[in-house]
N, C-alpha and C positions, 0 to 999 in steps of 0.2 A: 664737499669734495668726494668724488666714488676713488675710492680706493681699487681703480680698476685699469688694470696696464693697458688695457684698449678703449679707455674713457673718452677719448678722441674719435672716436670709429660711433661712437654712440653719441654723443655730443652732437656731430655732423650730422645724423640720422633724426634725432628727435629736439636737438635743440637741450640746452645745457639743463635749463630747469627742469623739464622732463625728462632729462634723460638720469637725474639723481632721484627724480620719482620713481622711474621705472625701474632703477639699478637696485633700489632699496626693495621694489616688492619680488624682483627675480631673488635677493638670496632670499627671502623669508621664505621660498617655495624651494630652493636649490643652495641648500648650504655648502656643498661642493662648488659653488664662485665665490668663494674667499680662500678658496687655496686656488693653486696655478688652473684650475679649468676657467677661472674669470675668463680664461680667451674664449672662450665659446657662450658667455654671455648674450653676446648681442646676437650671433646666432639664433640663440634659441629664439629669442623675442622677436627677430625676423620671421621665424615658422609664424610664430603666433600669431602677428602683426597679417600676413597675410594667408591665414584659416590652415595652416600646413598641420597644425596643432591646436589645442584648446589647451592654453594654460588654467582654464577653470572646470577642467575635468584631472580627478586624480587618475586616472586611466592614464592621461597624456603625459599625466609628469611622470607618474611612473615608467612610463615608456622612455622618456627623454633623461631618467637617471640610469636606467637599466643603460643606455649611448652613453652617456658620460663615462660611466664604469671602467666599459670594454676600452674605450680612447683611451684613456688616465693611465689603463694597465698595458699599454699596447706600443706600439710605434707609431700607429695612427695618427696619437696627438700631434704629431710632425708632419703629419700628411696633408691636417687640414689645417686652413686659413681661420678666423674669426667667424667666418660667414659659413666656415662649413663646405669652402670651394661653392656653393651658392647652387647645391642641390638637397633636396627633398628628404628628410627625417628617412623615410621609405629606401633612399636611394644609398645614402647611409649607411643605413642597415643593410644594404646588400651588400657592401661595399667591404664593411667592416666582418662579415660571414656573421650576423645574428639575425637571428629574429627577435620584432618585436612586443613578442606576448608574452603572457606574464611567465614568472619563475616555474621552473620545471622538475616535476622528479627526477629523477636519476638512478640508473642504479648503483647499489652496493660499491663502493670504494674497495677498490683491492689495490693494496701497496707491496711494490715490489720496485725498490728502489737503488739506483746506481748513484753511488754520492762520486762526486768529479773538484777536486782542487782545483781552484781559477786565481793563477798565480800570476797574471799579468793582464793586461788589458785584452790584449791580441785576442785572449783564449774566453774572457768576457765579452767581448765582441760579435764573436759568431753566432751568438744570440741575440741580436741586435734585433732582426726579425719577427722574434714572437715573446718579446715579455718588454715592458717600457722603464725595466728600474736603471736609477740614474747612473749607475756604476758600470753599466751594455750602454747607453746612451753617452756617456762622457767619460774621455782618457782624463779631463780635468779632475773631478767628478773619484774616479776608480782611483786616481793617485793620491787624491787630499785624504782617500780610506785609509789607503796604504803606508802614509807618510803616519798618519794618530796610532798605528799599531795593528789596525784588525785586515787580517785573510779572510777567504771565502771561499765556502764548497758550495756548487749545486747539487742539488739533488733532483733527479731528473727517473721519475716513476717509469714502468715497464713502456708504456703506450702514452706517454705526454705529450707527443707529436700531434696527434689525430685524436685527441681529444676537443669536440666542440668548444669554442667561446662563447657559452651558454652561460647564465648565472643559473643556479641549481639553489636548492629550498636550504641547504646547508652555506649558502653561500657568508663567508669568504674562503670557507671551510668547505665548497665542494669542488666537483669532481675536478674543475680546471680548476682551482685557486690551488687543490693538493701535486696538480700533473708534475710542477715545477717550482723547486722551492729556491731560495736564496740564504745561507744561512753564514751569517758574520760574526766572528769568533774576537775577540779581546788583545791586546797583546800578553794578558795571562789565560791567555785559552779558554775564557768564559762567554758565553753564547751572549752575544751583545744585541742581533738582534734575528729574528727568523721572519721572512717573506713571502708571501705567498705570489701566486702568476698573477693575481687580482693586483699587486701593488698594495696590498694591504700589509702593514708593520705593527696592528694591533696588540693587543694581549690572548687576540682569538686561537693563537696556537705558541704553548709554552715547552719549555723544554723536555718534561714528561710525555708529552704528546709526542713531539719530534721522538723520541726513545720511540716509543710505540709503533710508527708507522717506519722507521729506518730499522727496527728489530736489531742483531747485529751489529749489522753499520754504520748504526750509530759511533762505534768506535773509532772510525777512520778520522773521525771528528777531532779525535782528538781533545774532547773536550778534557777541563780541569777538577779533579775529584776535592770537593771542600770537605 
């Protein structure tokens, strides 16, 4: 059984028992289709299927995880279909403002940041736009937060607007995963979890860190002194 919410969409295309063959060797190259990008599974296998990609060149995957990234952290994901709307890896990329070559220097991080209290949907909303976390994507979503306890500031850096959606050599920690942060507080005011524009919730950026690049305003936070 593929464990794949558009197992149906692949089934039809390659026929049931191939299509648990091929499901099984997409995540061993893409372990990002066992969380919610499974929608863009059979996409991918479509490029490949007809030369758009070479699943047997690390070049291509790498290219086609650098596309996943940018979608997963974006609004994009809602933009496309399974299929990708049924244009070109290439097209994609224009589409979504990236290029697809490899990881890129960057320069030096400079933080200068404006932390902003998002005390209602409405005011998480007008970000809808340019970052894909579920609490801008869903008043369901932003109120089930609401309802367990935890608030939320963004922190939104001097120039996070016109910063490229480039993955950079520090990435989830670069220049755009630092431009705009999301940061969810406790109902006892302890940092429950910190975000980055990447959609990343890792361990890659800790509380000490957050001090560091908010300097100051760190304190609007509000956080709790143990």
């Amino acid at each position: 059984m593929i464990n794949n919410p558009f197992e149906e969409n692949i089934k039809r295309e390659f026929g049931e028992s191939l299509a648990i063959e091929k499901y099984e060797w997409l995540t061993r190259l893409f372990p990002e289709f066992n969380t919610r990008l499974a929608k863009f599974s059979f996409g991918v296998y479509r490029w490949h299927r007809f030369g758009q990609i070479d699943l047997d060149s690390l070049d291509d995957v790498g290219h086609v995880r650098m596309i996943l990234k940018v979608i997963d952290s974006t609004p994009w994901f809602d933009f496309f279909d399974h299929g990708f709307n049924d244009v070109s890896p290439e097209m994609v990329c224009e589409i979504i403002g990236i290029s697809p070559d490899a990881t890129r220097k960057e320069s030096p991080f400079v933080a200068n940041y404006c932390v902003l209290p998002i005390k209602c949907y409405e005011q998480a909303y007008a970000y809808r736009e340019v970052v894909g976390w579920c609490i801008v994507a869903s008043e369901e979503s932003f109120n089930a937060y609401a309802a367990s306890g935890s608030r939320f500031y963004f922190c939104a850096n001097h120039n996070w607007f016109d910063v490229p959606c480039q993955i950079g050599e520090n990435y989830p920690l670069d220049n755009y995963g630092l431009s705009l942060l999301a940061v969810e507080l406790d109902a006892g005011n302890r940092i429950r979890s910190i975000t980055t524009r990447w959609n990343d919730t890792g361990n890659n950026l800790n509380e000490s860190r957050l001090r560091g690049l908010l300097g100051d305003k760190f304190e609007i936070l509000g956080v709790a002194n143990d």
